[in-house]
PyMOL commands that place a pseudoatom at each C-alpha (Angstrom):
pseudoatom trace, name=CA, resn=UNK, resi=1, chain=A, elem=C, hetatm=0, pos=[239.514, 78.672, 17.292]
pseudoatom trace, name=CA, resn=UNK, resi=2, chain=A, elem=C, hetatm=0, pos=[240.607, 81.297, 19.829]
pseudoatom trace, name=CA, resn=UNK, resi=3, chain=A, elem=C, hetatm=0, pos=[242.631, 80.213, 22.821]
pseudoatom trace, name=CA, resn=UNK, resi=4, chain=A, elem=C, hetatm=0, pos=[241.211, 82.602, 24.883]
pseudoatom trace, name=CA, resn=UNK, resi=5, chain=A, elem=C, hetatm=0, pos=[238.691, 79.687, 25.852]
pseudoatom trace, name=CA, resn=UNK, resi=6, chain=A, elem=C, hetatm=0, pos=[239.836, 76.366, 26.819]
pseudoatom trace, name=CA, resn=UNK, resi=7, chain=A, elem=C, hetatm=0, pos=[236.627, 74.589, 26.969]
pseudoatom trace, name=CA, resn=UNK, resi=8, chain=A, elem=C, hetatm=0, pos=[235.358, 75.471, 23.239]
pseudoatom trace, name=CA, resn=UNK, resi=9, chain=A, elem=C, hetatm=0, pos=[233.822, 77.458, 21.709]
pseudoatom trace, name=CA, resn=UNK, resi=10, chain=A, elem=C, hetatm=0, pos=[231.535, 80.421, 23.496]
pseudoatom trace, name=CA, resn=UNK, resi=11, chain=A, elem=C, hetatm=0, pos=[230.136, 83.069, 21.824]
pseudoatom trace, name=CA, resn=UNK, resi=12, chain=A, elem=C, hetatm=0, pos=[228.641, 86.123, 22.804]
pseudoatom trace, name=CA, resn=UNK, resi=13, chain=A, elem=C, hetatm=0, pos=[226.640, 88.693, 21.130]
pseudoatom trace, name=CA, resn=UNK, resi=14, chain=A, elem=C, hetatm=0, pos=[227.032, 92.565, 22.537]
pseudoatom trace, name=CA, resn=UNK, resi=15, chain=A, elem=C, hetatm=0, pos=[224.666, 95.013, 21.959]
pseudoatom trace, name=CA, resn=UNK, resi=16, chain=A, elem=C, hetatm=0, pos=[225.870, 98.374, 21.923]
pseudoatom trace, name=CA, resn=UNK, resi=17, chain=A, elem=C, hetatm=0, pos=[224.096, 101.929, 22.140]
pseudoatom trace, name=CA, resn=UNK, resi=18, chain=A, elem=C, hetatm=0, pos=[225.151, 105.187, 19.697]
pseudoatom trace, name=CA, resn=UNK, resi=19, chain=A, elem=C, hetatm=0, pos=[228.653, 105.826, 21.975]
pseudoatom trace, name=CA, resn=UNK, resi=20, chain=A, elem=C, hetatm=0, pos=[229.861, 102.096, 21.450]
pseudoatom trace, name=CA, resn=UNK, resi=21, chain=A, elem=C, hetatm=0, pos=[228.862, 101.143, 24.769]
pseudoatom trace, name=CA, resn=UNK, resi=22, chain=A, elem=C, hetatm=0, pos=[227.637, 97.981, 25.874]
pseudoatom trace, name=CA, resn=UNK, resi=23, chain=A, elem=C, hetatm=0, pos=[224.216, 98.167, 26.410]
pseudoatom trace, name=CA, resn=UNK, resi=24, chain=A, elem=C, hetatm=0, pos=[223.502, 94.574, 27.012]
pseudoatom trace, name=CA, resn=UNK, resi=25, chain=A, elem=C, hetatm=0, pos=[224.577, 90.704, 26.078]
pseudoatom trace, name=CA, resn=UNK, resi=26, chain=A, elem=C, hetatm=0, pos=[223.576, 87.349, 25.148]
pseudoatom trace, name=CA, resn=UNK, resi=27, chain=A, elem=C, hetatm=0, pos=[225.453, 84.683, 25.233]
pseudoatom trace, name=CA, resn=UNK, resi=28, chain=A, elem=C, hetatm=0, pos=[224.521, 81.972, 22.116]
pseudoatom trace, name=CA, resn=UNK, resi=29, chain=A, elem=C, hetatm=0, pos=[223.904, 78.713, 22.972]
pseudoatom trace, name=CA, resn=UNK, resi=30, chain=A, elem=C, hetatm=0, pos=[224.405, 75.267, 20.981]
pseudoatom trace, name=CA, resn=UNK, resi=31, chain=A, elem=C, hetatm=0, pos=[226.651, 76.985, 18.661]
pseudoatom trace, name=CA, resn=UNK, resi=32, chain=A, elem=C, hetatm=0, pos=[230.114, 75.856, 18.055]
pseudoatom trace, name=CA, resn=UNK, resi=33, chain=A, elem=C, hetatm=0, pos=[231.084, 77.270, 14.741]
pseudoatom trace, name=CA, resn=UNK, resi=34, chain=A, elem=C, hetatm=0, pos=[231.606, 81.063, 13.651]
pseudoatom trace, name=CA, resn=UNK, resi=35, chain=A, elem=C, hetatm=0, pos=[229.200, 80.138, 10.177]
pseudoatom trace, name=CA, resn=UNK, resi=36, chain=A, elem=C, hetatm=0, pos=[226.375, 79.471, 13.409]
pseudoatom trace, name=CA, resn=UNK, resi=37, chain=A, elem=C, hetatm=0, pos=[227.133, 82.381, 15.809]
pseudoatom trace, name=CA, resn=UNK, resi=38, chain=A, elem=C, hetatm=0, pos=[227.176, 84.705, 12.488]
pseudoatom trace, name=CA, resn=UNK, resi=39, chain=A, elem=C, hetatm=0, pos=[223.625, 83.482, 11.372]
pseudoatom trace, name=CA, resn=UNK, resi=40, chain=A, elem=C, hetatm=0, pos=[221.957, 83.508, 15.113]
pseudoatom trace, name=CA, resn=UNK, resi=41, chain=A, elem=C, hetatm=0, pos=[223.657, 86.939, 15.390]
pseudoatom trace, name=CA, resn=UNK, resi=42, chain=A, elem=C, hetatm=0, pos=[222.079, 88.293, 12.295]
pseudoatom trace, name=CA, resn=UNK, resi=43, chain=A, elem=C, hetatm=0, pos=[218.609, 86.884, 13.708]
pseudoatom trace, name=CA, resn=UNK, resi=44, chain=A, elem=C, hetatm=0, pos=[219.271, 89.612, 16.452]
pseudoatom trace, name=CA, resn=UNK, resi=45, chain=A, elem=C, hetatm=0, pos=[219.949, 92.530, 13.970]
pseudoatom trace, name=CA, resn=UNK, resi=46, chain=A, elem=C, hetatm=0, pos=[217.215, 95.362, 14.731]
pseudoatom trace, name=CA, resn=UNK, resi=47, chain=A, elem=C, hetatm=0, pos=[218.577, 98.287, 14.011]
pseudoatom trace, name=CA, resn=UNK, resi=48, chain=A, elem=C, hetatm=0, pos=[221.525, 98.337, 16.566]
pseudoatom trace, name=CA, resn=UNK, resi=49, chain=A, elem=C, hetatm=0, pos=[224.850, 97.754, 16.492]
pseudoatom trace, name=CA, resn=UNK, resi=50, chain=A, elem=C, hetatm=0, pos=[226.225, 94.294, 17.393]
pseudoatom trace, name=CA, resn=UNK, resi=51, chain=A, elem=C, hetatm=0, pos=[229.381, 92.563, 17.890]
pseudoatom trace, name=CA, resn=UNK, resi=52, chain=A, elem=C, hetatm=0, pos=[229.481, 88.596, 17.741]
pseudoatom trace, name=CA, resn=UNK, resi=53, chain=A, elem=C, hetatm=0, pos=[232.953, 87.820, 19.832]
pseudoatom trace, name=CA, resn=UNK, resi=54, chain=A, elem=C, hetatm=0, pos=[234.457, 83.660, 20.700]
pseudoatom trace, name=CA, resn=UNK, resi=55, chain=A, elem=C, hetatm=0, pos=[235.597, 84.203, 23.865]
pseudoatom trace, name=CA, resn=UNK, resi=56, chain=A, elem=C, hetatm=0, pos=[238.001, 87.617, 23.446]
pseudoatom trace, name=CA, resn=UNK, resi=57, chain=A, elem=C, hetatm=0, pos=[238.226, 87.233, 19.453]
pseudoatom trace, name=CA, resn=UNK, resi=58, chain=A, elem=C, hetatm=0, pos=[236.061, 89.723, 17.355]
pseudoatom trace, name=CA, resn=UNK, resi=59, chain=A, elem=C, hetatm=0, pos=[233.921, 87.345, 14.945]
pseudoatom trace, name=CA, resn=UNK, resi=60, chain=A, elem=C, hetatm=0, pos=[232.034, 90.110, 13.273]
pseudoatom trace, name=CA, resn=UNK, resi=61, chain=A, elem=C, hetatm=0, pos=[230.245, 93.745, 13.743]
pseudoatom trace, name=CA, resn=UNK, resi=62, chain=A, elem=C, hetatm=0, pos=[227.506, 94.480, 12.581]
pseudoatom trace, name=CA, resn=UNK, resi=63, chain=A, elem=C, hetatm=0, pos=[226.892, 98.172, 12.322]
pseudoatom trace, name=CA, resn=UNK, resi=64, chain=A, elem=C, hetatm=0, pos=[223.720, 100.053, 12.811]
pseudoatom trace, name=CA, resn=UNK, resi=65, chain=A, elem=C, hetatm=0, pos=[221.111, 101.110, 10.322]
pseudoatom trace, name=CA, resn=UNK, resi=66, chain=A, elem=C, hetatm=0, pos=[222.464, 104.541, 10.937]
pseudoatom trace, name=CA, resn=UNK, resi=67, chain=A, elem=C, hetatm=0, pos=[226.337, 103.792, 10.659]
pseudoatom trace, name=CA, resn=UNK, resi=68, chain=A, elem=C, hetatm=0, pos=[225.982, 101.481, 6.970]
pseudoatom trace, name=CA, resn=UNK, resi=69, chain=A, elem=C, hetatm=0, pos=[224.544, 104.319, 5.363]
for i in range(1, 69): cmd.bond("trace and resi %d" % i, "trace and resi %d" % (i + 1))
show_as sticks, trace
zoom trace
């Protein structure tokens, strides 16, 4: 686990728009492992880029329909 959060785990999902920019976050709920956070992330995937962090620790990208081709 990171020790960028003291209380657990908290992870976030960031969306971001074609310059890398944050367009807009949710934070996931009643998830404490990265095997969890991955597979809600992945529920979010619609054609944006994401990026699943615990607390300041990168968990995984996921790139945009765009970038994996």
């Amino acid at each position: 686990m990171s020790d960028c959060t003291p209380d657990g785990p908290e992870y976030k999902v960031f969306f971001l728009d074609e310059q890398g920019k944050i367009k807009k976050s949710k934070d996931l709920k009643a998830v404490s492992t990265d095997e969890e956070a991955i597979a809600k992330a992945r529920e979010l995937l619609d054609g944006r880029t994401l990026e699943l962090f615990e607390g300041c620790r990168l968990v995984q990208a996921f790139p945009s329909h765009e970038q994996s081709r």
